[in-house]
Each structure stands twice: as C-alpha cells, then as structure tokens.
FIMAR-668173 format. One record per residue (C-alpha): residue in one letter; x, y, z. Coordinates in steps of 0.5 Angstrom, whole numbers, plus 500, padded with zeros to 3 digits. Example, Ala and Ser with C-alpha at 12.3 -4.5 7.8 and 13.67 -1.06 7.14 Angstrom:
# FIMAR-668173
a525491516
s527498514
This chain:
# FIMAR-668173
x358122680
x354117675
x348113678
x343108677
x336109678
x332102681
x326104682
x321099685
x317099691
x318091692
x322091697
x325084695
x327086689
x330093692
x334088697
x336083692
x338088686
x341093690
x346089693
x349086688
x350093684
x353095690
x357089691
x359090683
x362098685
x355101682
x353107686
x345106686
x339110687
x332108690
x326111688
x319107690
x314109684
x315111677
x313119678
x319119683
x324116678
x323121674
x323127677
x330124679
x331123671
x330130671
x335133676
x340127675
x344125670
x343116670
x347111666
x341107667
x335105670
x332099673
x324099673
x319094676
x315091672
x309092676
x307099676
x304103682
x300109680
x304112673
x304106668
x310103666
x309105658
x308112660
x314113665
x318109659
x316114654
x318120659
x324118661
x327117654
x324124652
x328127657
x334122656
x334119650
x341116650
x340112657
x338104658
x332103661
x331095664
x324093666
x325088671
x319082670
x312084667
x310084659
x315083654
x316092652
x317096646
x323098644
x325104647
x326098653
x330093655
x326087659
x328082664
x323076666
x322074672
x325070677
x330076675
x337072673
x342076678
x347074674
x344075667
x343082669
x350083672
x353082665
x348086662
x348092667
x356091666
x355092659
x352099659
x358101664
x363099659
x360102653
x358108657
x365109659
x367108653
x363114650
x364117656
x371118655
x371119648
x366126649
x372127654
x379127649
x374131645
x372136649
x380136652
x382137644
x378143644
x379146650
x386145649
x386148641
x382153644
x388155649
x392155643
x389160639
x387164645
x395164647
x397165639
x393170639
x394174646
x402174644
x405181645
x406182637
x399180636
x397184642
x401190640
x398189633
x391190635
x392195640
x397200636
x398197628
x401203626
x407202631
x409195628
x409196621
C-alpha cells in the first residue's frame, strides 16, 4: 500500500499533521530524522513526502537531493524554514492545515491518475501478450513447429 513519509522530530508537527492525513484516509509513516526518511525511501516506495524544515543531523538540501535521486518523480514538502529549491515544494510556518490538505490531495489525484494510466497500459501488455502467447501455442502452430513436415 502507497504511503506518505512525515519526517520530523517535533512532536507538535507530528500530532497536528499526522491526524489530519489519517482523517483524510492517507495511510502515514513517521520517521524522526532526515537519515531515517531515506533509508525508508530506499526500501518503500512513497507517494510523497513531508519534511521539517529544521534539520536534525542531515541537512535538508542534502536529504532533498538524495531523496530526489532515488525517486525523482515523488513530491517533496518542506514544512517551515527557508524558501527551497526547486526540486522542493515549501510550506510556511504556522502550517496552514487546510493549504496543505488540498495540496497533499492534489498529489494523490495526480498520482492516481498516473497510477492507473501505468496500469491499463501494463494490463494492454499483458493482455496482447496473452494473445500472441495463446495464437502462437495453438495446436496448428504447435504442430507446425514440432512436426512441419506433417502439415504441409
């Protein structure tokens, strides 16, 4: 099941957000540094992720850039702090609860949408794919290719 990474060691901004996710039906991970949200990253796959603009230990240029390396498709919110580049998507401070209800909204649209677009097309494959493998295992063609000299 798809997730959201929040990752921050404030524990107001873990309480406030986190709720609001839930109650919004987001199925919500937590990890309390930087370093931990991507060693998650890197086993999980996350629609998208929230982080504290106030670093503790990896500095939040530093996990940005990582996190976008090793999914460079995935939203990245930073909550509070500096104004980001633009592999980032900033929120100031007090966090607008609403602001970023729609926003996180908005990605889940969109990665739906892309989401089950992947999927018809993987389905299409699969399904010629099942075409071509049940044409070409029919018993005149398998005849053919076992004993051609038979058929003719």
């Amino acid at each position: 099941m798809e997730e959201i990474l929040l990752c921050t060691h404030d524990p107001i901004l873990v309480k406030s957000l986190y709720g609001v996710l839930r109650d919004k039906g987001h199925n919500v991970e937590i990890a309390d540094h930087l370093a931990l949200a991507v060693q998650m990253i890197l086993k999980s796959h996350y629609y998208a992720v929230i982080i504290d603009g106030k670093p503790l230990g990896l500095s939040v240029e530093d996990a940005v850039q990582i996190m976008k390396t090793v999914s460079p498709e995935m939203p990245i919110i930073v909550v509070g702090g500096p104004e980001r580049e633009a592999d980032a998507l900033s929120i100031r401070m007090p966090v607008d609860i609403e602001e970023l209800r729609e926003l996180i909204n908005s990605i889940h649209q969109s990665h739906n949408k892309f989401t089950t677009e992947d999927t018809e097309k993987k389905n299409f494959r699969l399904f010629k794919g099942s075409v071509n493998s049940a044409v070409a295992s029919s018993p005149k063609e398998y005849a053919l290719k076992e004993e051609p000299e038979r058929m003719l």
